[in-house]
C-alpha positions, 0 to 999 in steps of 0.5 A: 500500500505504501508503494502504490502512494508513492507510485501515485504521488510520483505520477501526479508530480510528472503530470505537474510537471508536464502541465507547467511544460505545456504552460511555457510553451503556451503562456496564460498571459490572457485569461480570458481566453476561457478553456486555455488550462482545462485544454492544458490540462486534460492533454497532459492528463492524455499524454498527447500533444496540444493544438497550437492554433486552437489555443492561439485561437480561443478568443476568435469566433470562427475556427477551422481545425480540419485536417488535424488527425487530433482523434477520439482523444484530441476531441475529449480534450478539445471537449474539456475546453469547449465546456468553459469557453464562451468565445467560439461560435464556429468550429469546424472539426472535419476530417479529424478521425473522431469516430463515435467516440470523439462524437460522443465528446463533442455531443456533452459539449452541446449540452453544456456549451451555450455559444457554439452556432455551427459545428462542422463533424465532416469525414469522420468516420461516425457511425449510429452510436456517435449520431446516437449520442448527438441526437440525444444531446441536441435534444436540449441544445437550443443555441446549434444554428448549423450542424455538418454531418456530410461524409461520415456512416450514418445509415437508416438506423440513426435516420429516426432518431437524428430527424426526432431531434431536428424536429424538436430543435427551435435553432438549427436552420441548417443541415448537411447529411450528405455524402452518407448511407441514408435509403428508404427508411430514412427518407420516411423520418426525414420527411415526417420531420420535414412536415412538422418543422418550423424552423429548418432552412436548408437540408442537403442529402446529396449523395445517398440511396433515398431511392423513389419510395424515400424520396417519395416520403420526403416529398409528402413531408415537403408538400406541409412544410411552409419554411424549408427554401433549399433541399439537395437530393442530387445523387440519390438514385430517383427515377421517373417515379420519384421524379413525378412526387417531386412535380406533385410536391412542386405543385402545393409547395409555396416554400422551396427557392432552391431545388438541386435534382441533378445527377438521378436518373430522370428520363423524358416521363419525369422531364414532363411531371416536373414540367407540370410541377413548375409550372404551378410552382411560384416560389422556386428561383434556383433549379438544378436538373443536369446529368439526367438523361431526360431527352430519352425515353426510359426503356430497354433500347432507349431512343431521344425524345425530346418531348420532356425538355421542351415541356421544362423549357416551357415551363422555365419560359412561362416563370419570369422568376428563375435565377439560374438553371443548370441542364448540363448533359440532358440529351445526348449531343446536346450543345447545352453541354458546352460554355455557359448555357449548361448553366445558365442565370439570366441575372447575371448573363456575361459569358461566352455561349455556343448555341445550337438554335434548332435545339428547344433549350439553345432557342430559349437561352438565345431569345432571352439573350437577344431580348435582355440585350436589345432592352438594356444600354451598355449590354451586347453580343460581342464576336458573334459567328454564325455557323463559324461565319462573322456576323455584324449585329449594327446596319449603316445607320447604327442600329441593330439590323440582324435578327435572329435565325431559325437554325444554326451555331451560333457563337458569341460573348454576351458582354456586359459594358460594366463588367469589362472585356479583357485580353492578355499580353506577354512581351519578351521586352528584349525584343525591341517590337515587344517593348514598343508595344507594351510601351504603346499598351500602358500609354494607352491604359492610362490615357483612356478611360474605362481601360486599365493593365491590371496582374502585371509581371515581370518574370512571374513577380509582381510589377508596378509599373510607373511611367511606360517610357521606364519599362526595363528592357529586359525579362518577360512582361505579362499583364491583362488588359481590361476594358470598360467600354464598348469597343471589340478590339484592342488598337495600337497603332505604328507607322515604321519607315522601312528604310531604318533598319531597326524599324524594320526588325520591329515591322518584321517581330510584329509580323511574327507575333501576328502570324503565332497569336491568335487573337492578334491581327493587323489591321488597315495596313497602308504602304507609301513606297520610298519614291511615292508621296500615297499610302496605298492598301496592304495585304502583307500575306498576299504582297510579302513573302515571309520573312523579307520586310522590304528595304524603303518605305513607310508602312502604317498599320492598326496592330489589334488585339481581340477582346473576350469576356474569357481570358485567352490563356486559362491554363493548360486543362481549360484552354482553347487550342489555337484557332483553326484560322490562325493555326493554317496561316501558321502553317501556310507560312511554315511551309514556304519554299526557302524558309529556314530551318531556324526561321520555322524554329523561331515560330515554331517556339513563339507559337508555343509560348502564346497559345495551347496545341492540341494533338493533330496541331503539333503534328503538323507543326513537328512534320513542318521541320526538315530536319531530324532535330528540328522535329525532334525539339519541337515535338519535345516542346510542344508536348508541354503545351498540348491540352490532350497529352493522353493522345500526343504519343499516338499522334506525334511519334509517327512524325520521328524517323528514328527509333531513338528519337522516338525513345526521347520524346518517351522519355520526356512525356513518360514523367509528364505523363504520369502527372497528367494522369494523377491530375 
């Protein structure tokens, strides 16, 4: 008896030790911070390691602990603290490993802790005796806004109880459960829930099995209930049944603004009963129906029909009210599946669209597009094509002449005057043409109002520019040109006398740099020949043989650049390959009899630098080169430029001649390759 004493006093003084440690290491020099020596103490008394940023964070409202692996033990000591604390209201506890055990700590907490609003369980592997322990302490929180319980392996049997407390809560607006296992069962305890409550705001199950018979039951609890605005059953398995509950429901619901069905399994039946919901409905703004296959018919061998998508449209056509709708992927070979029509806010319209009209869905966007732009000043569709044919919207007189078709592609940015168009730049300033026409750029942005060079770098590092006549005359400049007012294009002009010989390095660098960009061109360009007083018209392409500028002479020219609601380069996994146009003048050039080798090169590398490739594109440009090094450099360089480098092996190792070429070019795309895959 005598040695378990002093075993016992042994103990307690390490752990006094151990506490001081702790104090040193985190000084109570504020008192205030409620919790600090309960948290001390309970993880001395666990033996684990405290948390730095919840102890330099106890008197901060909003906490963020995930990621932290802190455990059933972290949790019962963070629990120890959260009993005395009065400061936090926000803590988000995800992807810690807290299991039901670390559950079952943070439930005492809720049933002591009187200014926690949101708590935040995500990925943490809690099961039915963890959201049994929750269920019974909300029961006598009143003071839980938002509880987070998405990712975790709550199934049927603790549907009823959570839905009882959720049920007798007068706090909590919101709730996430998805991403779990909740089916049928559950569906039945979430909507006799649904259709008592009064005070739930948002309810999300995306992501479990409800089914039709659960998303059935929810559907009859959502018919009574007069609060609830947005609910998310995406990814829950519902069919044209279930699918017909939820128009039933729209019908009588007054409530729901936001409604996300999206990934189910809706064919044309279900299109059509939502369709009629819809149409009664007058509450809802925000509808979310895509990745549904809803232009086809639900059978063995199904067939499109496209009846149930032209009922919603009309629908959405006779309810002003909509926000936003999504209808990506809803038939097959749909252009809704492209730009922004797949989702689609006609309050905030701005974006680049390609709209099939023949199609039910691209005639309604086009038409609301087409009647928001005629009714608003400021608003236009800019760099519209028809069938890939340039069209101009504004007869002689100014006004708008065109009208719109009964069948075609259309392509076009709708552009807002407010919001700004813009174009990117990058300068290699030790080109003298390049340095010109960033000088020209930055003149022209401050001397213009509604234009500005905004995310200006120099060699990838943040610069600020001061007057462009200083720019250094080295390094790679890059900056995006925002403009505000009404124009399409970017214009700069030049006039160089071609007798200079540096004037004329510059005419031939800006030659260069429009035949490799594809939204730079020349225009109105003049020649007055050294022995003429008249400028005459120029077409460069046709006139001159590149790259002999001629020696005399003074050319003019509007060097212009293509404004988009879209920036040209947006990386490598969302960009646009060069355009078709400008990639065949490319390769019309290229492919000039008594062009170098290293003239090809040097295109060849400035095409790269300022565009994106696709397979069938670096072929063409690798096959472009005479010789066996040449091709193998550029098929080396354009391999890190290509938006499909899946494909770049089977398309562009035909263009090598040689074995070990072949094995080079492996050789560099084996390592990218692999971390285009992991991507």
């Amino acid at each position: 008896r005598k040695m378990a004493a002093t075993l016992s006093d042994e103990s307690d003084d390490e752990s006094d030790a151990e506490l001081e440690n702790l104090e040193l290491e985190f000084p109570l020099e504020d008192e205030r911070k409620a919790g600090k020596r309960e948290y001390l103490q309970k993880c001395a008394e666990l033996k684990i390691v405290p948390i730095a940023l919840f102890i330099a964070k106890m008197e901060v409202e909003h906490i963020n602990l995930n990621h932290h692996g802190m455990g059933a033990l972290g949790a019962r000591a963070l629990a120890a603290a959260l009993m005395v604390n009065d400061k936090i209201s926000s803590l988000n506890l995800g992807d810690n490993w807290l299991g039901d055990k670390g559950c079952s700590a943070m439930a005492e907490v809720l049933s002591v802790n009187q200014t926690l609003t949101s708590l935040s369980l995500s990925s943490n592997r809690i099961g039915l005796p963890g959201a049994q322990a929750l269920a019974i302490k909300l029961l006598v929180n009143s003071k839980l806004a938002e509880l987070n319980m998405r990712s975790n392996e709550l199934d049927d049997r603790a549907a009823a109880q959570l839905a009882a407390s959720i049920a007798s809560s007068t706090s909590l607006t919101r709730v996430d459960f998805s991403y779990n296992h909740f089916g049928e069962e559950a569906g039945k305890a979430f909507g006799a829930m649904l259709a008592d409550n009064s005070v739930l705001l948002e309810f999300s199950l995306r992501w479990n099995g409800l089914g039709n018979n659960g998303s059935a039951a929810l559907c009859e609890g959502l018919k009574r209930n007069h609060l609830l605005n947005r609910i998310d059953i995406s990814w829950n398995g519902i069919s044209d049944d279930g699918a017909k509950m939820v128009g039933a429901m729209l019908c009588e619901n007054s409530a729901l603004t936001h409604l996300d069905l999206s990934h189910n399994a809706i064919f044309m039946n279900g299109a059509l009963a939502l369709a009629a919901g819809i149409e009664k409905n007058e509450s809802l703004r925000h509808l979310e129906l895509g990745h549904n296959p809803m232009g086809m018919t639900q059978h063995t061998a199904a067939q499109q029909d496209l009846t149930g998508i032209e009922a919603l449209v009309k629908a959405i056509r006779l309810r002003e009210t909509f926000s936003s709708v999504g209808l990506t992927e809803v038939q097959e070979g749909a252009s809704v599946t492209r730009g922004r029509a797949s989702r689609f806010d006609p309050q905030q319209p701005a974006g680049h669209y390609i709209l099939d009209v023949s199609s039910t869905w691209d005639l309604f966007l086009a038409e609301k597009l087409w009647a928001r732009m005629l009714a608003n000043e400021g608003e236009v569709w800019t760099n519209l094509t028809l069938d890939s044919a340039k069209v101009n919207l504004l007869g002689a007189d100014g006004k708008v002449a065109w009208e719109l078709p009964a069948k075609g592609v259309l392509e076009f940015d709708y552009m807002d005057w407010k919001l700004g168009l813009e174009t990117s730049f990058r300068f290699e300033l030790a080109k003298p043409a390049d340095l010109s026409l960033a000088k020209k750029l930055f003149e022209r942005a401050v001397a213009t109002e509604g234009e500005a060079c905004t995310s200006v770098r120099l060699n990838d590092l943040p610069f600020a520019v001061g007057s462009p006549d200083k720019l250094p005359i080295s390094g790679v400049l890059k900056t995006v040109y925002v403009v505000t007012r009404p124009i399409e294009k970017l214009s700069v002009p030049f006039e160089l006398n071609l007798g200079v010989a540096s004037e004329r390095d510059v005419c031939l660098e800006l030659w260069r740099r429009e035949l490799t960009t594809s939204t730079d061109a020349w225009r109105a360009v003049e020649l007055r020949p050294a022995d003429t007083e008249a400028f005459a018209p120029l077409n460069h392409h046709a006139d001159w043989r590149f790259p002999e500028v001629p020696v005399g002479g003074t050319v003019k020219l509007e060097y212009t650049a293509l404004l988009s609601v879209k920036r040209h380069d947006r990386g490598i996994c969302f960009s646009a390959p060069m355009s078709e146009f400008k990639f065949a003048r490319l390769h019309e050039t290229l492919a000039l009899e008594g062009l170098s080798d290293f003239e090809r090169w040097s295109l060849i590398k400035m095409a790269a630098a300022l565009n994106y490739v696709n397979s069938l594109q670096a072929k063409a440009l690798v096959d472009a080169m005479q010789y066996r090094k040449g091709k193998l450099d550029a098929a080396v360089l354009l391999f890190s430029r290509a938006i499909d480098p899946k494909q770049y092996g089977d398309v562009v190792l035909e263009s090598l001649g040689t074995d070990s070429d072949r094995q080079a070019l492996v050789d560099v795309m084996h390592p990218l390759q692999e971390a285009a895959d992991k991507d």
